[in-house]
Structure formats: structure tokens, C-alpha cells
N, C-alpha and C positions, 0 to 999 in steps of 0.2 A: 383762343378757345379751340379752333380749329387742329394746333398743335396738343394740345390735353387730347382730344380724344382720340389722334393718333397714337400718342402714347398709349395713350389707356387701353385701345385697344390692342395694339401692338403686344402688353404683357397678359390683356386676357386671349390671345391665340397663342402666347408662348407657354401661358399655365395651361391650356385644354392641350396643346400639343404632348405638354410631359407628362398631364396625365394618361391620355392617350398610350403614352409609351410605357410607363408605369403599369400600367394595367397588361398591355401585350407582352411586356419583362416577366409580368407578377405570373401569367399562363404559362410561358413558356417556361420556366420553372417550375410550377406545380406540376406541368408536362413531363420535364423531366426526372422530379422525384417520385412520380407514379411510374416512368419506367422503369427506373431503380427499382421500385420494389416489388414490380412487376417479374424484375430478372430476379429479385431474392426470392420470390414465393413460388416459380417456378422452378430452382432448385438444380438450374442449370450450371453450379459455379462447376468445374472441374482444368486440370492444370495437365489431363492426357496423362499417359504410361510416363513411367517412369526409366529412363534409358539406363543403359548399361555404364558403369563407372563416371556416375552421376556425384558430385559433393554437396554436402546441405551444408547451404549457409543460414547461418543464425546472425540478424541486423539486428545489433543490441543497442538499435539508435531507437526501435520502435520500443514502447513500454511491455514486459510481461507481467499480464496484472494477477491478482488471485481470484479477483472474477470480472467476468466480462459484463461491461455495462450495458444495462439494458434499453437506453432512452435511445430512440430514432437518433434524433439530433445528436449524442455522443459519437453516434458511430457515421454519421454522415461526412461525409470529405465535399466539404466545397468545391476547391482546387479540381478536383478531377472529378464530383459530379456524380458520385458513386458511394455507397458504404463500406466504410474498410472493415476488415476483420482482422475482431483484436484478440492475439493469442493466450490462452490462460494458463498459468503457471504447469495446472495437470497435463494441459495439451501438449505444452512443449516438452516438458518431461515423458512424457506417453510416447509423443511422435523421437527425439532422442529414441526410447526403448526401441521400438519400431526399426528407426533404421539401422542400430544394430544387429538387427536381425535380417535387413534386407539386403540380398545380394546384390542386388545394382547401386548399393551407395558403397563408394570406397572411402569413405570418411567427411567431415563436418568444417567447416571453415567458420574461425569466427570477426566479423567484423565489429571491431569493439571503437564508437566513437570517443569522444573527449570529454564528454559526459555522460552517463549513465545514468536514464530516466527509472528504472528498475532498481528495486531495496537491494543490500547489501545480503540479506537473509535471502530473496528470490534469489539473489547470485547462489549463495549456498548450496539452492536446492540445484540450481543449473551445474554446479560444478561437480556434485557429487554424481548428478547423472551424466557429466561428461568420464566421467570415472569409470563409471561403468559401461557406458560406450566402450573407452579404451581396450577392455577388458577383453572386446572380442576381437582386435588385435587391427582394429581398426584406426586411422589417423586422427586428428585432432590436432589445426595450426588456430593461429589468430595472428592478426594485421592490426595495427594501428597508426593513423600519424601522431597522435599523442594517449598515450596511456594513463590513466588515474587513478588514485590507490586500489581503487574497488574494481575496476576494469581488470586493470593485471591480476588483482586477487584469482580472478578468474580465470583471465588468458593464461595463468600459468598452471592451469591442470589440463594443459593441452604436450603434447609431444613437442614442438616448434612455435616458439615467438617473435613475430618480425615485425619491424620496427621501421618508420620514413626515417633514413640519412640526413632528414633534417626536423627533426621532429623531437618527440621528447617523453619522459617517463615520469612521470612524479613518485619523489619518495623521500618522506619527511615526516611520520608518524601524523596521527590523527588529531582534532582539534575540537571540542563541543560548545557552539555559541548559543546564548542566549541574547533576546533582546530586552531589556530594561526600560518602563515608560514611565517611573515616576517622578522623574526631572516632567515630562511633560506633560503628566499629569499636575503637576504644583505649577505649573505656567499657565495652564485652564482654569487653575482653582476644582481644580476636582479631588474627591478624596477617596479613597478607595480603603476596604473595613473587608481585612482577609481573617476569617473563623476557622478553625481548622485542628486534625488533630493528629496527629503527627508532627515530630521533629522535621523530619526528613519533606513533607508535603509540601513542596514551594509550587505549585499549581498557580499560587495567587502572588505569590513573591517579586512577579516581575513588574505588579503594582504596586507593592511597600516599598519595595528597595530600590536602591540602584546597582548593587554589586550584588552576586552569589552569597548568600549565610556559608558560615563555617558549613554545616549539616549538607546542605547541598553541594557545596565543594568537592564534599569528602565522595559523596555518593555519584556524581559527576567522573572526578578522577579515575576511579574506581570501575564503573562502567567503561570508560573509554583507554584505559586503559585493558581491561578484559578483552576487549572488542581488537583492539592490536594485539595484543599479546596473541590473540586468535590468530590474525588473517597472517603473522605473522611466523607461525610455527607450520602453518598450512602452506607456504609461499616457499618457504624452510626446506620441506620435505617434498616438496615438489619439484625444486631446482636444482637439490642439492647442494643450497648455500647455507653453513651455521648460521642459525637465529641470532649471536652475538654480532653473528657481522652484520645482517640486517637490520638490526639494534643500528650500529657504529655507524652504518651510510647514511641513516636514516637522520641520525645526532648532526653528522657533519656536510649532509645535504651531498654528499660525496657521486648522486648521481645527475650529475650537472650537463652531460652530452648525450645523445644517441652512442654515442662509442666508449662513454663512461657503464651504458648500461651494459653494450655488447664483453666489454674487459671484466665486471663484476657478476657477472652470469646471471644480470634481468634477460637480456635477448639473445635471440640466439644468432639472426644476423638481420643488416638493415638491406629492407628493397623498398623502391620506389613501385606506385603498384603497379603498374605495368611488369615488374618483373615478380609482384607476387601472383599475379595471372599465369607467369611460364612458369613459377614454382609448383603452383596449383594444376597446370594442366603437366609437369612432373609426372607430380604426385599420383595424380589417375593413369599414369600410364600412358600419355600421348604426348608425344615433341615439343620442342620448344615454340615450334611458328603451330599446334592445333590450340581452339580454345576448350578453356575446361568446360565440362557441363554441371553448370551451377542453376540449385532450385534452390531457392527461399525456403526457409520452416513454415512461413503463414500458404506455403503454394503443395508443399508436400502433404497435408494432411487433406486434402482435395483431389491426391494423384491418385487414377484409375477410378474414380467415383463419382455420382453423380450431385451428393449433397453433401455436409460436412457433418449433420446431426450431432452438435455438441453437447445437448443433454444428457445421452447416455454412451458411457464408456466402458472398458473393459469388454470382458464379454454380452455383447449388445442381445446376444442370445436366452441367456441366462433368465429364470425368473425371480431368483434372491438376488438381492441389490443391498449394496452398502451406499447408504445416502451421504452424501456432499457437503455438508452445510455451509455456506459462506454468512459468517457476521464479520463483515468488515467498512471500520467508516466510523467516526463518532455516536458510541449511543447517545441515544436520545428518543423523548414523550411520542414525541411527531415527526415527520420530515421527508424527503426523498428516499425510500428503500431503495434504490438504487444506487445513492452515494451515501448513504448512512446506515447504523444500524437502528430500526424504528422499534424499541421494546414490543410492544401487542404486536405487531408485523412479525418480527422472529418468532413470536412466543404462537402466533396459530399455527405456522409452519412445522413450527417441532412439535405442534399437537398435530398433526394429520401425520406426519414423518411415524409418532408413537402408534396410532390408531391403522400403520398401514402394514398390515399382516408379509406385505413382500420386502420390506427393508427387514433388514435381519440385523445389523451395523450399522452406527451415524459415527461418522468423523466430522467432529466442528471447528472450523477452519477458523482460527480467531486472529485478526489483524486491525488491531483497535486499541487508543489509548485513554479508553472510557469515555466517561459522560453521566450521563444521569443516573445517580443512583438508584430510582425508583423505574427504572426504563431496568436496568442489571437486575435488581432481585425481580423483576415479572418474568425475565427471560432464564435466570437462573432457577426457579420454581419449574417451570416446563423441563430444563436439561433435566433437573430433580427427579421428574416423573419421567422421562423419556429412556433415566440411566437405571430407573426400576423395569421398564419393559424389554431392553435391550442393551446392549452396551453404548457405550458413547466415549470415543477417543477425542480428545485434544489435538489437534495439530497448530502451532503456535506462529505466526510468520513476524513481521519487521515487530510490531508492537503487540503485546498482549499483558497491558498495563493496565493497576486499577480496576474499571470499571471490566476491560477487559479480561481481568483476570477471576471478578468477582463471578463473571458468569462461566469462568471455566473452571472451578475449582471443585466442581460436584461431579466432573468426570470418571468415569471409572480408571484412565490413564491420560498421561499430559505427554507428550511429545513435543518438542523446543528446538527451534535452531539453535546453534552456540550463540551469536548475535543478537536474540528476542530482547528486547527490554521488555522484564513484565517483574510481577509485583506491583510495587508502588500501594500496597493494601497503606491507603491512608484515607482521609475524607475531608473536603476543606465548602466554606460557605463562603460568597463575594457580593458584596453590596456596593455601590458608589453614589456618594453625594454632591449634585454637583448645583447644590443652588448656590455657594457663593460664585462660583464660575459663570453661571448664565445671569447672575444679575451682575456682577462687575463688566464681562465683557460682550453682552444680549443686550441687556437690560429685561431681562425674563425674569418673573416673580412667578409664585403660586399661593397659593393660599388653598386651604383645608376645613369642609364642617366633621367632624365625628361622632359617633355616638362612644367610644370607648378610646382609651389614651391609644392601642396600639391598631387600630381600624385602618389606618394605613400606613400600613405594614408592609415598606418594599418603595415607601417613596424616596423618589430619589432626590429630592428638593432640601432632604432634611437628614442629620444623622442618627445612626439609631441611637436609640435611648436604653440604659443599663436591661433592663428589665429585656427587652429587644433580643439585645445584644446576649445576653446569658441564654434565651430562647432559643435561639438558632444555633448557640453550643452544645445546646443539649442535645438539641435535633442530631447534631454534628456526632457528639458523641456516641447515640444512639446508631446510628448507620455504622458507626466504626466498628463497635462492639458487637453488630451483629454481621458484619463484614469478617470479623476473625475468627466468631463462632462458625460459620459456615468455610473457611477454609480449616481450621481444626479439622473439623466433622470431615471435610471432603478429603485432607489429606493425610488423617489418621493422627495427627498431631496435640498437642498438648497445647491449649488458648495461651497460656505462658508463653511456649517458645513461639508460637504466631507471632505473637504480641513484639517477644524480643525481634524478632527481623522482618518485623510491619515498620510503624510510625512513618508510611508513605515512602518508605527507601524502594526505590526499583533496581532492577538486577539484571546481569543478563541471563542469554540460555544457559550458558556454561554454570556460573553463580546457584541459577534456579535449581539445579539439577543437585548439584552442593548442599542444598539448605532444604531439602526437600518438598519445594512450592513444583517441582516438574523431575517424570520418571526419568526419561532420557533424553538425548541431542539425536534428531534424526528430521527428516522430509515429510514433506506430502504423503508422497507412495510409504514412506516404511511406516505413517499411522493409518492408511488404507489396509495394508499386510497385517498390521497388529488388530485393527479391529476384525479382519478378514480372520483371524485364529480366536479373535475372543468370542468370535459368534459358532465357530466350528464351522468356516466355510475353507475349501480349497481351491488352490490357486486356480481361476480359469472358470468357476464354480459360480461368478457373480459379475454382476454388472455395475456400475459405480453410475448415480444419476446426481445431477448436483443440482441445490437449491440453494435459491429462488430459483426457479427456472428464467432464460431469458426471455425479456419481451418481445415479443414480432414487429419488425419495423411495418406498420400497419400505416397506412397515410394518417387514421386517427391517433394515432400516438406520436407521430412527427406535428401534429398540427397541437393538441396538448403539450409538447416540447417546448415548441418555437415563445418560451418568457426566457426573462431574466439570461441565465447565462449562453442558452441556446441562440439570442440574438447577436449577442458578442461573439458567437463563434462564427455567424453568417458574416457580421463585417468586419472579420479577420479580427476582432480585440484581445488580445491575451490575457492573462492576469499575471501579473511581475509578482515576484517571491514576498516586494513590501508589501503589497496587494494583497494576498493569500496571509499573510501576517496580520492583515487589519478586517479581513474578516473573521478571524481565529477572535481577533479582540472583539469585535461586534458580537459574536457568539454569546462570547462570557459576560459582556456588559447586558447584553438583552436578553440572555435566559436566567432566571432565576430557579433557587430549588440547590441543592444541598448534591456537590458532584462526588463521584470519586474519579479520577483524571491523573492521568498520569502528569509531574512535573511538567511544565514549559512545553513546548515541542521540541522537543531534542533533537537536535540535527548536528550529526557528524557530518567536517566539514573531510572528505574523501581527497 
């Protein structure tokens, strides 16, 4: 007995000990994320003067997003205890501007890791402002130990490409996977009932089938092909290698070494880095044994200042403003505006944006491959009324598909990377029945009283029944047909030819521009400049504020944060790409309601 309650006691002083510590961990923490935000509200960030024959570097390991997220928790760094700041596409394009214009920068260094977290179309808009850096006769290298199709895309609108002596360049044309789940869906016993109107609409496809349809093949190929043929003519005329022969290396994998790349004119020479350090300090003008002075992009736009005020840009002076609009993220009824776009959430925002006498311009930034259909026309109704009071430019970035396209097509002008995937005007409905599966391997039954045959309507226990099923086509058909009236109407077109190059096919920028779903291929800045002339403003004349505006890392808004995914970032948990894939599928199985969505999630594999 005597040994019992030595034990016993023995674990109730080691549980009062941990909690004990638990609780002096739990302060000292909450301690130091009150300093954190302490030092953020105080507005002390700054990175000092900017010295004389300074090089920016751009770490294209960090993401360039198209808007910066607003949750405490997104932006909080464990590891070092502090909030990072995350760069947004205008910013880094702006600051690029910038230091083409600044005499203490002698040119841009880029470090390009082995995967690039940043869209193929954000490269776009990077490269074409590295283009115009060049312009002012300023340098532009890039370093890599291994290069990848979309890296080099990039690295090669630079003056010098150098390459680790043991390292590697990939170049083998592009690839587009999809994942298939109806092999294990028929292993659940689950059944899955895709409605939908368009040929081309495989949104639900990856539940009936198990391979690509003919229709999607074609529209696949065809895409991904475009998309090469792009980075490929641009790669072309920047190296000054014929595109047939970038073709032919590409066919016969012909760049197999670091020195295969240097003999075929990918690089221009390989260093180890330590010697792209003396190339670098070169290049500014100082010997081989001084170090270069190198500043970060996210540290340069803090040089000589006391805050970084991201809201407003351009002329911060100015009292006409071209407003910003960020819809990017799956539409949708409800949800996080933050990482999605929330229909009513957009839709008040573009009504105050209308009602506010000092925007003069709205660029709507769209990065999205739909979602809810009745989320698109609430948000598409406000563009409607927003594009009667003022202008309203398109600016297109990775996706502007579908759902996404559905709210941009009432624009007064569309602007598109070459690279966008958008289109995709189809409409598709998805139900899953999975009562033989939970009763064979659950043993889960259900049972039903109703007052009318279709009363429950959306169970999932049961299949639909004809009457059902012709319902929700209708539905389906309805949202189509008034999907093509509203791009007709928006883009002067005839419902005919809508119709002919709808049935859910997606396209790229290059394509869109062809078939007239988009004006031209161009940036950011050149739909900021175009709405900047449709309002009759001049350069220098206005200020650019961009909405949503961000949230303030507020201890209350870290403390709202801290569910669901914000706990997995506290104890380091990632989410693996199958992970990110099975939420996509939990989305579609648990939301119901009639989408427009672009196919699959198309991912080129770089």
C-alpha cells in the first residue's frame, strides 16, 4: 500500500510540476507575441540608408503572393518569434521600379531555388519588370544549384546565368496531371452522379473516370501546350537560341550536365557560390577579396523609413486613387476572406469602392478557379453596378477560370498573362451516394420519414431519383445559359459564338486574347496604367490603395487565429500536396449547390 501511494503521489507532483511549466511556457509566449506586436504597432521596422553600389536581391525561395494575408497566425514565424513580411506581387514590381531609378543600386541579383513556390504568370509579371529594369542599363544575374523550367523562364531575362559545377538545369517540356479517385471510390462502394453542361466541363470527372475523356485530352494538350510554346519563344529571344532547337534539347533531354547547359547556351558560366560572391562584388565595382553589399527585396522597401504602410501606393500624396481589388482564392457562400473569395464579402466591398467619390479607377485583380455559382453572380451584379459608375479593369493572374471568369466578364477591359487559364464558362452539379459503402464496410444505415418523394433532397444514403436528377439539370442548365448571356453582353459577342468556345473548355491568356474572352496579354502595372487613362488620370496623378485592406496583427486577432490550421503551424505540421488534394476533395463532397469551377486543379508539372 505504502508503494501505491508513493506512486501515486510521485505522478500527481510530476502532473502539478508540468502543469506548472505549461502555464510559465503558455506566458512566456503570450509575452512574447505582445512584444511582436508591440514592435509592429510601433512602426519601428526600418533596414537604415541605403549605401552606394548596393545589389537587390530577390529570394525566390520566399512566395510572391497577389495579396498579402491578413491572419496574425499566417504571418507569424515561430522559428524566430517575430512576424514575417510577406511581399505582394505590386510591391515587388513597384520596388523593381524604384530601384531602377535609384542611384545606389547597381543592379538585382537573383536567387532562384529548386523549386519555385510563386505561379508561372507571377513569374511573368517579375520578368517583364525585370525587362524594364534592364532598360536603365542596369545589370540583372541569377545563381542557381539547380534550375527548373519556370525558374530559368525567368533567370533568363536576366543579362548572366550561373549555374553550381555540379548542379543541374531541367529541360524536357511540360507535363499536366490529374488525379483520378474512382477506382477508389468503387473500393468504398461510393458512387458519385457528375450533372453538368458542357462537353469540355470535367470539374467532376475525376469521379466518373478513371482516365482523361477524349474532350478533356484535347483541351489539356492544347493548354499545355500553349503554355510551352510561350515560355519557350520567350527563353528563344532572350538567349538567342532558335525555338527549334529548344524544341530538339527538350525532345532528346539533350541537357544532361551543368556543361551540357553551358555548350548549348542555357548558362553562361558555372560558379560555386563563393565565387558568384566575387562575381557579384565584380560587378559593383569592388575586388575580388571586398564583400558585395547585398539587401533583400522584403528589407529594401523599409530603406530610409520609418513604416512600410502597404495600403497605399503610388503617389501616397494624391487624393484620386485607383482602387486594388484582390478576389483571389476559391469563390464561395461563406468562408475565410482571407484565403477565399466570400461572395457578400466582395460584393459590400465593391459597393463602398462604388459609393466612394475619391476612387476614380478599380483594377480587379482575379486569381481564382471559381466556385459557387450563386457566390459569382452576387459578386458579378456589384462589378455590373461598379462598371456603370466608374471604370473597372481586369487584371488576370495564374487562374481566372469559370467562376472566375464569370465575375470578370462585365468589365469595361480584361487584361491576361499569356499563361492565365481562364474560360472554362461551363457548369457542372455533384452529389455522392455512399449508403452501400457505409453499410457494407460501417455497418451504418439510415432511414427517412418525408412528407413529399423529394424532401430529402441531397441525402447522401441514397441515389437520386429520375425526377431528381433532371432537377438539378435544369438548375445546371439554367446557370449555363445565364453564364453565356452575361459574357455575350460583357464581351460584346454574339450567345452563338459564346456558346461555340464555352461547353467548360478553358484557355490560356494567349488563346483568351484570340477568341475574344480577354483585350490583351499584359501585368499588374500595365492594367493599373490602362484603368489610370480610362478614368483620365495622369501618371503621378493618383494613388493605388488595394482592398481588402490588411488586418492588423492585433493580439485579438492572433487569439481568433490560433484553430484549425493555425495550431498545425504552431507545432511545425505541414500539409503534403496529397493532403491539399484531400481537402480540395472534402470541399466538393461537403459543399453542395450547382458550381462553375474550372476542370481539376491543373497543375503543370515545371
Amino acid at each position: 500500500m505504502n508503494s501505491f501511494f508513493k506512486t501515486f503521489f510521485a505522478c500527481l507532483l510530476a502532473i502539478f510540476v508540468s502543469g506548472i511549466a505549461f502555464v510559465i511556457l503558455s506566458f512566456m509566449m503570450l509575452a512574447g507575441l505582445i512584444a511582436a506586436i508591440g514592435g509592429i504597432g510601433s512602426g519601428s521596422k526600418s533596414a537604415g540608408p541605403v549605401h552606394p553600389h548596393t545589389i537587390l536581391r530577390i529570394d525566390l525561395a520566399q512566395p510572391i503572393v497577389d495579396k498579402s494575408k491578413g491572419s496574425a497566425i499566417d504571418l507569424f514565424d515561430y522559428n524566430e518569434f517575430s512576424f514575417r513580411e510577406q511581399t505582394t506581387l505590386y510591391e515587388a514590381v513597384a520596388l523593381i521600379g524604384k530601384a531602377a531609378e535609384d542611384p545606389v543600386i547597381d543592379g538585382i541579383y537573383l536567387n532562384v531555388p529548386m523549386a519555385i513556390p510563386s505561379s508561372v504568370s507571377t513569374l511573368y509579371e517579375l520578368r517583364q519588370a525585370l525587362a524594364e529594369f534592364r532598360e536603365s542599363g542596369k545589370f540583372v544575374v541569377s545563381y542557381a544549384d539547380v534550375y527548373s523550367q519556370d525558374g530559368y523562364y525567368l533567370a533568363s531575362a536576366g543579362d548572366k546565368v550561373y549555374l553550381n559545377p555540379q548542379g543541374g538545369l531541367a529541360w524536357q517540356g511540360l507535363a499536366s496531371n490529374v488525379i483520378f479517385y474512382k477506382g477508389l471510390l468503387d473500393k468504398l462502394g461510393v458512387q458519385a452522379e457528375l450533372i453538368r453542361h458542357g462537353k469540355f466541363k470535367g470539374a467532376g470527372e475525376p469521379f466518373i473516370r478513371e482516365q482523361l475523356s477524349d474532350e478533356n485530352r484535347l483541351q489539356m494538350e492544347s493548354m499545355t501546350r500553349s503554355v510551352w510554346d510561350y515560355l519557350v519563344s520567350e527563353i528563344a529571344e532572350s538567349r538567342e537560341i532558335a525555338a527549334d532547337s529548344l524544341q530538339s534539347y527538350a525532345s532528346r533531354l539533350a541537357v544532361a550536365t551543368p556543361r551540357d547547359a553551358v555548350r548549348l547556351g542555357f548558362v553562361d558560366s558555372l560558379y560555386y557560390r563563393d565565387q558568384m560572391t566575387d562575381e557579384l562584388a565584380r560587378l559593383s565595382g569592388q575586388d575580388s577579396t571586398g564583400e558585395p553589399k547585398i539587401l533583400p527585396l522584403e528589407d529594401y522597401k523599409f530603406a530610409g523609413r520609418r513604416s512600410a504602410g502597404r495600403a497605399t501606393m503610388g503617389n501616397a500624396l494624391a487624393t484620386d486613387e485607383i482602387a486594388l481589388v484582390y478576389a483571389d482564392g476559391d469563390i464561395v457562400d461563406a468562408g475565410d476572406r482571407n484565403k477565399q473569395i466570400v461572395g457578400n464579402a466582395l460584393a459590400e466591398t465593391l459597393a463602398e469602392i462604388r459609393k466612394d467619390d475619391d476612387v476614380k479607377a478599380v483594377v480587379l485583380r482575379v486569381n481564382s478557379p471559381g466556385g459557387s455559382a450563386l457566390a459569382a453572380e452576387i459578386i458579378w451584379r456589384e462589378v455590373s453596378l461598379l462598371q456603370q459608375a466608374k471604370p473597372v479593369i481586369v487584371s488576370m493572374g495564374n487562374y481566372a477560370a469559370s467562376g472566375g471568369y464569370y465575375i470578370s466578364c462585365g468589365a469595361e477591359y480584361i487584361v491576361t498573362a499569356p499563361t492565365t487559364l481562364t474560360g472554362s464558362i461551363g457548369v457542372f452539379g455533384l452529389t455522392f451516394n455512399v449508403g452501400e459503402g457505409a453499410r457494407e464496410h460501417l455497418g451504418l444505415t439510415a432511414d427517412v420519414v418525408k412528407t413529399n418523394p423529394a424532401a430529402d433532397l441531397g441525402n447522401m444514403f441514397r441515389p437520386l431519383s429520375p425526377a431528381e436528377r433532371l432537377y438539378i439539370q435544369n438548375g445546371v442548365d439554367t446557370v449555363y445559359a445565364r453564364f453565356v448571356e452575361l459574357v455575350a453582353r460583357g464581351r460584346n459577342l454574339t450567345a452563338d459564338s459564346v456558346d461555340a468556345m464555352a461547353g467548360g473548355r478553358v484557355w490560356t491568356g494567349v488563346q483568351a486574347m484570340e477568341n475574344g474572352l480577354a483585350d490583351c496579354t499584359g501585368t499588374l502595372r500595365d492594367a493599373v496604367r490602362i484603368a489610370a487613362e480610362h478614368a483620365g488620370l495622369e501618371p503621378g496623378d493618383y494613388a493605388v490603395r488595394q482592398y481588402p485592406e490588411p488586418e492588423t496583427s492585433s493580439f485579438a486577432s492572433i487569439l481568433g487565429s490560433l484553430t484549425g490550421s493555425a495550431v498545425a503551424k504552431i507545432t511545425g505540421g505541414g500539409m503534403p500536396p496529397l493532403g491539399a488534394e484531400a481537402l480540395r476533395v472534402r470541399e466538393m463532397v461537403t459543399d453542395p449547390g450547382i458550381k462553375a469551377q474550372v476542370p481539376y486543379r491543373i497543375e503543370m508539372q515545371y
